[in-house]
Steps between C-alpha positions, in 0.01 A plus 500: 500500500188712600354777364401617897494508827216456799515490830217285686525648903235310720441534879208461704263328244576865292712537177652836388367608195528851292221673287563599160378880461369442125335191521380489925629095436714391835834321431802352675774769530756473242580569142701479207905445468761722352776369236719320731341469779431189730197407632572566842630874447180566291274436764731731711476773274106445441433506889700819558306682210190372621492470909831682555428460895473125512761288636519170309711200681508165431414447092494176360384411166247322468444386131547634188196508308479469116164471387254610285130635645247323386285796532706743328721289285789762653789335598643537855903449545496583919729413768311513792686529841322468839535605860344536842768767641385846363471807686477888497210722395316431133591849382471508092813606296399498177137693514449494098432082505376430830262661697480252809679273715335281744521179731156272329402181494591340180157455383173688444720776288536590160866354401723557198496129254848467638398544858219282491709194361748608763210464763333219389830317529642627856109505626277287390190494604 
């Protein structure tokens, strides 16, 4: 089982991404599961924290990743879920860990390890 959750939204050549407030890095939406809890309901829960306004429809998953970053040597346990059906306004929840929300094209942007191995792999270039 993983250790988290991320959500990978893309529309119009765009992918919704988050900022981290203490490090300015941009990251797929998601985070880390409770005792007990699927995969599924911690994305869910992670969502309404962070863009409490955002409709999500339509989740499948789309891999499980269990690697290790070659950069960092950190290793990522993820289940990353995709969609194309999200709406509602990109209002932030939870205002101590992110600081943005936007629509950008997935690259040209400072990413998190785990959301440039998600990228690399959903985008290439």
């Amino acid at each position: 089982m993983t250790k988290a959750s991320k959500l990978v939204a893309a529309r119009n050549g765009r992918v919704l991404l988050v900022r981290r407030r203490h490090d300015k890095l941009w990251m797929f939406p998601g985070g880390r599961k409770h005792e007990g809890e699927s995969q599924r309901k911690c994305l869910h829960r992670e969502m309404a924290e962070e863009l409490p306004k955002l409709k999500i429809e339509g989740l499948k998953l789309w891999k499980e990743v269990k690697v290790r970053n070659r950069q960092t040597g950190r290793k990522m346990s993820d289940a990353i879920f995709i969609t194309k059906k999200v709406s509602g306004q990109l209002k932030i929840g939870d205002k101590k860990e992110i600081d943005k929300a936007a629509w950008r094209k997935p690259r040209g942007i400072k990413l998190t390890a785990t959301s440039r191995y998600i990228r690399d792999k959903l985008f290439p270039k």
